[in-house]
C-alpha positions in Angstrom: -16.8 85.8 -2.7 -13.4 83.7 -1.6 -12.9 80.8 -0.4 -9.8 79.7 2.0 -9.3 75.5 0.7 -7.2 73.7 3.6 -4.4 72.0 1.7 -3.1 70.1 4.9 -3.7 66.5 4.6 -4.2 64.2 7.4 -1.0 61.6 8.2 -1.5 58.1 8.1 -3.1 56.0 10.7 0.6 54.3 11.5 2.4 57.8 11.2 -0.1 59.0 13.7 0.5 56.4 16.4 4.3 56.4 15.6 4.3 60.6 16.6 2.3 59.8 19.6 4.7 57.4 21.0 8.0 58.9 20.1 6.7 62.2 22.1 5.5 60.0 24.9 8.9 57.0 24.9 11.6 59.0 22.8 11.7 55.8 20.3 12.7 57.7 17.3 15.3 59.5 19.3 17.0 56.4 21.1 16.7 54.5 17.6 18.5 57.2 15.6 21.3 57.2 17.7 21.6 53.1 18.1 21.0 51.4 15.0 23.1 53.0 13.0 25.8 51.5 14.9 28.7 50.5 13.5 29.9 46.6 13.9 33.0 45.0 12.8 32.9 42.2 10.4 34.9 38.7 11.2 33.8 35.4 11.4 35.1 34.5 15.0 32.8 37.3 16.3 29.7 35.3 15.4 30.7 32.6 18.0 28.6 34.8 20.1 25.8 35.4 17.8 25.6 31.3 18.0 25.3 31.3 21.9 22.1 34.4 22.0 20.6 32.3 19.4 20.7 28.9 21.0 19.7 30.9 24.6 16.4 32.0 22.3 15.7 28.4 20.5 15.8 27.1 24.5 13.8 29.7 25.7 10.9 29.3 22.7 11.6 25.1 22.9 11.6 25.2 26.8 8.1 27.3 26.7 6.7 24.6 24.6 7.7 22.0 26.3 6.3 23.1 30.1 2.9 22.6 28.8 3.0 18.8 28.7 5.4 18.3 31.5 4.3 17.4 34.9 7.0 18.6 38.0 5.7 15.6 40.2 7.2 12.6 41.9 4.1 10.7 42.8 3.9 7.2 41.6 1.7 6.4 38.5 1.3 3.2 36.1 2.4 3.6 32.5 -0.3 2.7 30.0 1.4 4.9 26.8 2.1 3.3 23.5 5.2 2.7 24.4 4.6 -1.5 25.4 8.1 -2.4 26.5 7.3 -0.1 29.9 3.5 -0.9 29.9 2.2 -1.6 33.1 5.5 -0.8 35.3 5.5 2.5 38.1 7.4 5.5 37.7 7.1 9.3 38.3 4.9 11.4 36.7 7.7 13.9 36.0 8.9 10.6 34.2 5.4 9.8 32.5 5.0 13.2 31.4 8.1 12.7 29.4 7.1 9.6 27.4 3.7 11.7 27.2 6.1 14.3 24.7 8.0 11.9 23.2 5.2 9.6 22.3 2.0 11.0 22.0 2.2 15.0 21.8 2.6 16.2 17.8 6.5 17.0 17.5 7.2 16.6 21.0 10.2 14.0 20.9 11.8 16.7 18.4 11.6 19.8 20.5 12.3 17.6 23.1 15.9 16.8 21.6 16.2 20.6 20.1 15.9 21.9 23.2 19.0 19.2 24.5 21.0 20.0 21.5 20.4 24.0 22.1 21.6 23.4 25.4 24.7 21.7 24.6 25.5 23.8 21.5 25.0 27.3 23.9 27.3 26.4 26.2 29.7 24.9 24.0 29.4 28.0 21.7 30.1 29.8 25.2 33.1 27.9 26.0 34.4 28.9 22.3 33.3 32.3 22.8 35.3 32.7 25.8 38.4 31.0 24.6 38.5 33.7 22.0 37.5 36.5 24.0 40.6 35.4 26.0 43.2 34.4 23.4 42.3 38.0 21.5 42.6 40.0 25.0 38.7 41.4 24.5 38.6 41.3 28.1 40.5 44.4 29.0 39.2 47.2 30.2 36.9 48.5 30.2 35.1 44.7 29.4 36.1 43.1 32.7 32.8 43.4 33.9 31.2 42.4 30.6 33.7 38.8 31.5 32.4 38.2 34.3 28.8 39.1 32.9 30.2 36.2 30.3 31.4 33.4 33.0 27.9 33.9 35.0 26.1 33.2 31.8 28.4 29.7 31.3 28.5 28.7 35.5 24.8 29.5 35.4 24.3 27.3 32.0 25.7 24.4 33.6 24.0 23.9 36.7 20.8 24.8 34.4 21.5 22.5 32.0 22.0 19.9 34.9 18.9 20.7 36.7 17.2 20.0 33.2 18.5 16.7 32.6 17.3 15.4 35.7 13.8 16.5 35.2 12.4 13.4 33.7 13.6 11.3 36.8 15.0 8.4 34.0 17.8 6.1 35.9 20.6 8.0 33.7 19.4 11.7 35.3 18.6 10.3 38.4 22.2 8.1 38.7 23.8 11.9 38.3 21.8 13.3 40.9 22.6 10.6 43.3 26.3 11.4 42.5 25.9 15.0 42.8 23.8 14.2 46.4 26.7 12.1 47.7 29.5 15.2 46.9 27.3 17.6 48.7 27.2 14.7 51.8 30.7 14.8 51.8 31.4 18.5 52.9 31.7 19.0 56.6 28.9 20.2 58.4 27.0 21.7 55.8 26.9 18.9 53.8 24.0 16.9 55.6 21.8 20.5 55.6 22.1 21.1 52.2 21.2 17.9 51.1 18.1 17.8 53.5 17.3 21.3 51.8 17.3 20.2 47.9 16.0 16.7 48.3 13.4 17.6 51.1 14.5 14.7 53.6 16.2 11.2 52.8 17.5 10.6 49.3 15.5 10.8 46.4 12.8 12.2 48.4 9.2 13.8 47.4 10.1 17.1 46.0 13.6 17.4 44.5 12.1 17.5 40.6 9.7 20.4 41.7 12.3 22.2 43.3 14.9 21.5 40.2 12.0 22.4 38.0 11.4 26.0 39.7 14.8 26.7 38.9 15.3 25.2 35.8 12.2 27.1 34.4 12.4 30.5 36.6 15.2 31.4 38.5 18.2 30.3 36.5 16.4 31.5 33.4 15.5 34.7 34.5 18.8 35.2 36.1 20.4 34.5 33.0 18.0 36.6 30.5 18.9 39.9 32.8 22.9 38.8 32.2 22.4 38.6 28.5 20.9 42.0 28.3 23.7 43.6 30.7 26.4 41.8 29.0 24.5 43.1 25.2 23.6 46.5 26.8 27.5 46.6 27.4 28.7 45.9 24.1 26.8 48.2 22.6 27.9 51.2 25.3 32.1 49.7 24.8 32.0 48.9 21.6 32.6 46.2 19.9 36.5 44.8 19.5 38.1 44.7 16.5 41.4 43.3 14.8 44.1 45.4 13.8 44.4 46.9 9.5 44.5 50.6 7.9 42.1 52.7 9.7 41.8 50.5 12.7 41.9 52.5 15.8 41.3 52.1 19.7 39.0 55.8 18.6 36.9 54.1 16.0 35.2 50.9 14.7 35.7 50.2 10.9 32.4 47.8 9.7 29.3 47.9 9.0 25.7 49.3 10.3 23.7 47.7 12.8 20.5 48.9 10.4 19.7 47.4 7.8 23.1 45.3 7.0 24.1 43.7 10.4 20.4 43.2 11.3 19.7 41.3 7.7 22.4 38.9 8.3 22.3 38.5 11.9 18.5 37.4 11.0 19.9 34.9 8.6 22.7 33.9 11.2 19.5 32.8 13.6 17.6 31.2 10.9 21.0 29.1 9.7 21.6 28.2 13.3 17.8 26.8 14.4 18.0 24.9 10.9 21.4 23.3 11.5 20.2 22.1 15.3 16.6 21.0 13.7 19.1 18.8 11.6 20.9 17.5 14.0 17.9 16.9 16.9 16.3 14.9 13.8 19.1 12.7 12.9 20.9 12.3 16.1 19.0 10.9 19.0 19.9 12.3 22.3 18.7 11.4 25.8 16.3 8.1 25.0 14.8 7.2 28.2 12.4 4.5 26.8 15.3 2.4 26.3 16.9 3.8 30.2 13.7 3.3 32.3 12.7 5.0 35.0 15.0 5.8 38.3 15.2 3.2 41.2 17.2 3.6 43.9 18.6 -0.1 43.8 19.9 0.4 40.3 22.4 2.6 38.5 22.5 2.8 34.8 25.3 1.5 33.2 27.7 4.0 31.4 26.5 7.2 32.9 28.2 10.2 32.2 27.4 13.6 32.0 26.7 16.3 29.7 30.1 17.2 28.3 30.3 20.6 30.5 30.2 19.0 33.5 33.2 16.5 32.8 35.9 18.3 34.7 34.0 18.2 38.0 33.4 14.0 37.3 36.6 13.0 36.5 38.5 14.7 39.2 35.7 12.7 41.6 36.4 9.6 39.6 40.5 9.6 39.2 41.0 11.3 42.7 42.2 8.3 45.1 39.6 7.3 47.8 41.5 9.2 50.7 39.8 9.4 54.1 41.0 10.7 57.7 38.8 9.9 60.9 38.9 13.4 63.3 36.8 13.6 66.4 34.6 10.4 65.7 33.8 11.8 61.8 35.4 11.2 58.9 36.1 13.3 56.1 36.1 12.3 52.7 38.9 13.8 50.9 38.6 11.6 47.6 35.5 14.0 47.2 36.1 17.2 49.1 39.6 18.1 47.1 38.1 17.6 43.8 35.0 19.9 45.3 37.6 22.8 46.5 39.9 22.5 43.6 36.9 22.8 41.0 35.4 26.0 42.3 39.2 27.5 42.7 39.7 26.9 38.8 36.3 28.7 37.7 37.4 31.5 40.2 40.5 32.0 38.8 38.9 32.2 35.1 36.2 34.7 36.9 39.0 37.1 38.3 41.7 36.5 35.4 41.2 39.8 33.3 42.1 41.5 37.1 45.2 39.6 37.5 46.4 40.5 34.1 46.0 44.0 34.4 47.4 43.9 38.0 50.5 42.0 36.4 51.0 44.1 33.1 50.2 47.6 35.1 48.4 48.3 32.5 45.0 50.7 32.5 44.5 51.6 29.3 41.5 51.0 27.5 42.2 48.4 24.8 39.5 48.2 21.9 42.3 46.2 19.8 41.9 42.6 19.3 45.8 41.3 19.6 46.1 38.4 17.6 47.2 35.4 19.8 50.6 34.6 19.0 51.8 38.5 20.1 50.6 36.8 23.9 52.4 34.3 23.8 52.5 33.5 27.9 48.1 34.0 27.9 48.0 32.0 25.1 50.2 29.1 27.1 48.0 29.5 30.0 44.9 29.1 28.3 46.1 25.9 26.2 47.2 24.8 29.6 43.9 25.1 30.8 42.2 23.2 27.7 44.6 20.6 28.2 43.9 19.7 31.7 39.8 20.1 30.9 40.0 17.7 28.2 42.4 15.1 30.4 39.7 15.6 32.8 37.1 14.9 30.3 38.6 11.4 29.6 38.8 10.5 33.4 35.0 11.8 33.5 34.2 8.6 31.1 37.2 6.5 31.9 34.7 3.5 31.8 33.2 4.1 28.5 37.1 4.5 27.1 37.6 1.1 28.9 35.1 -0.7 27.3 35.1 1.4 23.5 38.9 0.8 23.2 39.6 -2.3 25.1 41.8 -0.8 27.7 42.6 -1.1 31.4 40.2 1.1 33.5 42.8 1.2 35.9 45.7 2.4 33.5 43.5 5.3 32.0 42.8 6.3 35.5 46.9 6.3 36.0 47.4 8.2 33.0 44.5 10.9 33.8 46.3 11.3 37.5 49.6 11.8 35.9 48.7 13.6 32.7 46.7 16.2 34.8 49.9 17.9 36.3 52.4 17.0 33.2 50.1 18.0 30.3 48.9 21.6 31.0 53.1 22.1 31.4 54.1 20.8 28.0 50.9 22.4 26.8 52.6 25.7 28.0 56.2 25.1 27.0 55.2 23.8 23.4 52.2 27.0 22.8 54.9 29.5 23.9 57.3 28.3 21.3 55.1 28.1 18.9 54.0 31.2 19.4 57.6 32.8 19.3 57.9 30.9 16.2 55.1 32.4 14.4 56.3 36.4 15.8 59.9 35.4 14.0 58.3 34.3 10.9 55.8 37.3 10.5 59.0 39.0 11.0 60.8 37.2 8.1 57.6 38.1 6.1 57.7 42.1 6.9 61.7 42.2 5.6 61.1 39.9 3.1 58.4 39.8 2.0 56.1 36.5 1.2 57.6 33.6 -0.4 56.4 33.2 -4.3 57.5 29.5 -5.0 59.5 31.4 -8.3 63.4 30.0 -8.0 65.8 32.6 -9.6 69.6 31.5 -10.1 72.1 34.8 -9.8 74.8 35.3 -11.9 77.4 34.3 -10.0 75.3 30.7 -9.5 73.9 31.3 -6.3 69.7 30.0 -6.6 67.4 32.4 -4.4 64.1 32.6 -4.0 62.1 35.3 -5.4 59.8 37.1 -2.8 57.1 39.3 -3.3 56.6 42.8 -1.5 53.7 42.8 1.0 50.8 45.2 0.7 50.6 48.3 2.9 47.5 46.8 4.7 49.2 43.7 5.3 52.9 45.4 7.0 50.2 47.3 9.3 48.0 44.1 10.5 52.2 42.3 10.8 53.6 45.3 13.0 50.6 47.2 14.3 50.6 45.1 17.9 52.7 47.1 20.8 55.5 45.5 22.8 55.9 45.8 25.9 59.3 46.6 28.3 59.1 44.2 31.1 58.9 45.8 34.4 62.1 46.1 37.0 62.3 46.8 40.7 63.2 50.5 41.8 66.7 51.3 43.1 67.3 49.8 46.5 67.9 53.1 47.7 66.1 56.7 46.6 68.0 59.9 45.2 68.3 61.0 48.8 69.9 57.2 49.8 67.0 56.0 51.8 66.6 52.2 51.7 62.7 51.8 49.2 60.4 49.4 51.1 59.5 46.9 48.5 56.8 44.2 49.5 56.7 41.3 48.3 53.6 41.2 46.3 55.5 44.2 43.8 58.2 41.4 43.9 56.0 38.9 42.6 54.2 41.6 40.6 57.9 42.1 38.4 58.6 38.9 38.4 55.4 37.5 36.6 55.7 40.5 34.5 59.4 39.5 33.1 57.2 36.1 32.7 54.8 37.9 30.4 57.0 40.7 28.4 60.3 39.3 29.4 63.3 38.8 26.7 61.9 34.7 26.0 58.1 36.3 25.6 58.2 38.8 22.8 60.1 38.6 19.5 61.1 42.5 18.8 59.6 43.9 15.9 61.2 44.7 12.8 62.9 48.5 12.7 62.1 51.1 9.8 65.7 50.9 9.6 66.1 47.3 8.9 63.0 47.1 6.6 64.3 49.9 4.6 68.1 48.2 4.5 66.9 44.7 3.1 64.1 46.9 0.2 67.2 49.3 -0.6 68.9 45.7 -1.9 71.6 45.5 0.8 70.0 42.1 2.6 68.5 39.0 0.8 65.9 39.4 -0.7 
């Protein structure tokens, strides 16, 4: 008599379910093929690794904090343990807020991680970008993915201002008067727009339920698809990297997305809540026990902005009260300028990675980072730009610099008027010579090598300086950037002597690319033949 044993053994509960999904979702496939990905290792590219993780610490905060808050304007008496306000009206939205700082378990420090999140996205956005610009990350095929990036930041702003005037304090509710009294000042849609957010006659009933529907849903949601699309892009581009041996626009040179880059990018998040736990601990942002609740009739003293939203303040605040009567209305320009100029600067950082590429001709796809000082003229431009944003930023708390420092309001206004059109121009001038300067010496360093400090006199007397030969890895990353010829006109006439047609935007299209690649842009770079003539002895060395 035999016996047949079965010597199959049954797979583990987890193995099981894991099979039953893959063949159902095609996990295992899509996973194989993803997180193995490779990603490039520098520290700048974690400026964007800060921004996702302060978008999550708002998100998790934010959640938190919605369960206590109460999106109502109706009037209430305080009785909380705060005495200094006992007894005196003030919204419940307002209420609600002393409620979190005072009474609710941890409330007054997710209250201020959540501020300090906010802040510290978009300023890690505003970094972000600057390098993503400087470097050239934005060429294609990652214009879309910029624009995916400046949504994210325009979005942050008017989210993080929405936010700040939730708890209806007279700081918050002193920036929304201001922002009510810009939108009055636009012609004929001003007065509906106005009547739209604030529900009738300023402050209204309803403005902190309609600024918390799109603080909590709309902007959020809107800006949680744009993070995927902009990640989901990265991963389908690939990331950027800087130029060394090995380095290609055909391949990425780092390391795995699983296990090394998830390990530390898990670290990264845990470093990053720590260090704005710290800081929402120690420094006290947004008190408004000590501001009080909004009235009409007063307006706190000092009130400024968060930081992002400087630039639009103080061109309001420096622009000179202007006004012209047409047809029985008048039109404020002292407001309406500053309103048309500040959308036509975040346009033109929307649609600059177009302009480039229409200027340079060129539609390649770039997956080299180039290392500032090789662009010099973008580099200019976007120091311009910094420049006039942070003169801006003064004029947006011109008062506070008055009062800190001891100085004229009226001269710092003067200065912020004249220093907006001169700065961003010596910004320019001085970046783009800098700039040149540091092409010449990396080509000093390539012939010569670098400098060692070692004096060494010659027999003839002469003292020279001994320099040491660079490595292979450092002549690449010194000479691996292209130059570019600067683009001319075509022949008047064609090879048959019929007059070319040439419009005027190709004009202008040649002329700003001499601006860009022309002899004063670009420092050439050094020759085989002049590298090997100053090794073989026949230069100094």
């Amino acid at each position: 008599m035999s016996t047949v044993t079965n010597t199959q053994k049954k797979a583990p509960a987890g193995e099981r379910v894991a099979d039953w999904a893959d063949g159902r979702l095609g996990i295992y496939t899509l996973a194989k093929a993803n997180m193995r990905k490779i990603f490039p290792d520098h520290w700048s590219f974690m400026l964007g690794e800060v921004c996702l993780y302060s978008f999550l610490i708002i998100i998790l905060t934010g959640v938190y904090l919605t369960m206590f808050f109460h999106p109502s304007m109706n009037e209430v008496e305080y009785v909380g343990p705060y005495v200094p306000l006992q007894g005196q009206l003030m919204s419940e939205a307002f209420n609600s807020t002393m409620h979190i700082s005072f009474e609710v378990r941890g409330g007054l420090l997710i209250r201020q991680i959540h501020h300090w999140a906010a802040l510290i996205f978009l300023a890690g956005m505003f970094v972000h970008m600057m390098r993503v610009f400087f470097t050239g990350a934005f060429r294609k095929p990652r214009e879309i993915n910029w624009l995916f990036g400046f949504l994210l930041f325009f979005l942050g702003m008017f989210t993080g201002f929405t936010g700040y005037s939730l708890p209806d304090d007279l700081l918050s509710g002193t920036g929304v008067r201001f922002m009510q009294g810009a939108i009055l000042s636009v012609p004929v849609l001003g007065t509906y727009l106005s009547m739209f957010l604030f529900g009738g006659e300023f402050p209204g009933g309803d403005f902190v339920a309609r600024f918390y529907s799109a603080h909590v849903l709309l902007l959020p949601g809107i800006m949680l698809g744009l993070v995927v699309a902009h990640l989901i892009l990265v991963f389908v581009h690939k990331h950027t990297q800087f130029a060394g041996p090995g380095r290609t626009n055909n391949n990425v040179v780092g390391m795995p997305l699983l296990p090394v880059y998830m390990a530390k990018a898990g670290g990264f998040f845990f470093l990053v809540f720590g260090v704005i736990a710290v800081i929402a601990a120690i420094a006290s942002i947004n008190p408004i026990w000590a501001i009080g609740p909004y009235r009409p009739d007063q307006v706190s003293t000092g009130a400024q902005p968060d930081w992002y939203m400087g630039f639009a303040e103080g061109l309001i605040r420096v622009m000179p009260g202007w006004e012209i009567n047409l047809w029985g209305h008048t039109l404020v320009l002292g407001v309406m300028i500053p309103l048309a100029i500040f959308p036509l600067v975040l346009a033109a950082i929307a649609v600059y990675p177009f302009i480039e590429s229409w200027i340079t001709g060129d539609k390649r796809e770039h997956h080299i980072a180039q290392r500032p000082r090789n662009a010099p003229t973008r580099t200019a431009f976007g120091v311009a730009w910094i420049t006039a944003y942070m003169i801006m930023l003064v004029g947006g708390g011109n008062d506070l610099w008055a009062t800190h420092f001891h100085l004229s309001l009226n001269s710092i206004t003067w200065f912020v008027r004249i220093f907006f059109f001169l700065g961003p121009v010596i910004a320019f001038v001085a970046t783009k010579r800098i700039c040149l300067g540091l092409q010449r010496r990396d080509k000093d360093k390539v012939l010569h090598g670098r400098e060692s400090g070692i004096i060494k006199r010659l027999p003839h007397g002469e003292f020279v300086e001994v320099h040491e030969p660079l490595s292979q890895g450092e002549l690449h990353r010194l000479t691996a950037h292209e130059q570019y010829a600067a683009a001319e006109l075509p022949p008047a006439v064609d090879e048959n002597g019929v007059e070319r047609k040439i419009g005027r935007m190709e004009k202008l299209r040649v002329k700003l690319n001499k601006g860009y690649y022309g002899e004063d842009s670009q420092i050439a770079k050094p020759t085989v033949e002049e590298y090997k003539e100053i090794q073989s002895g026949h230069g100094h060395h």
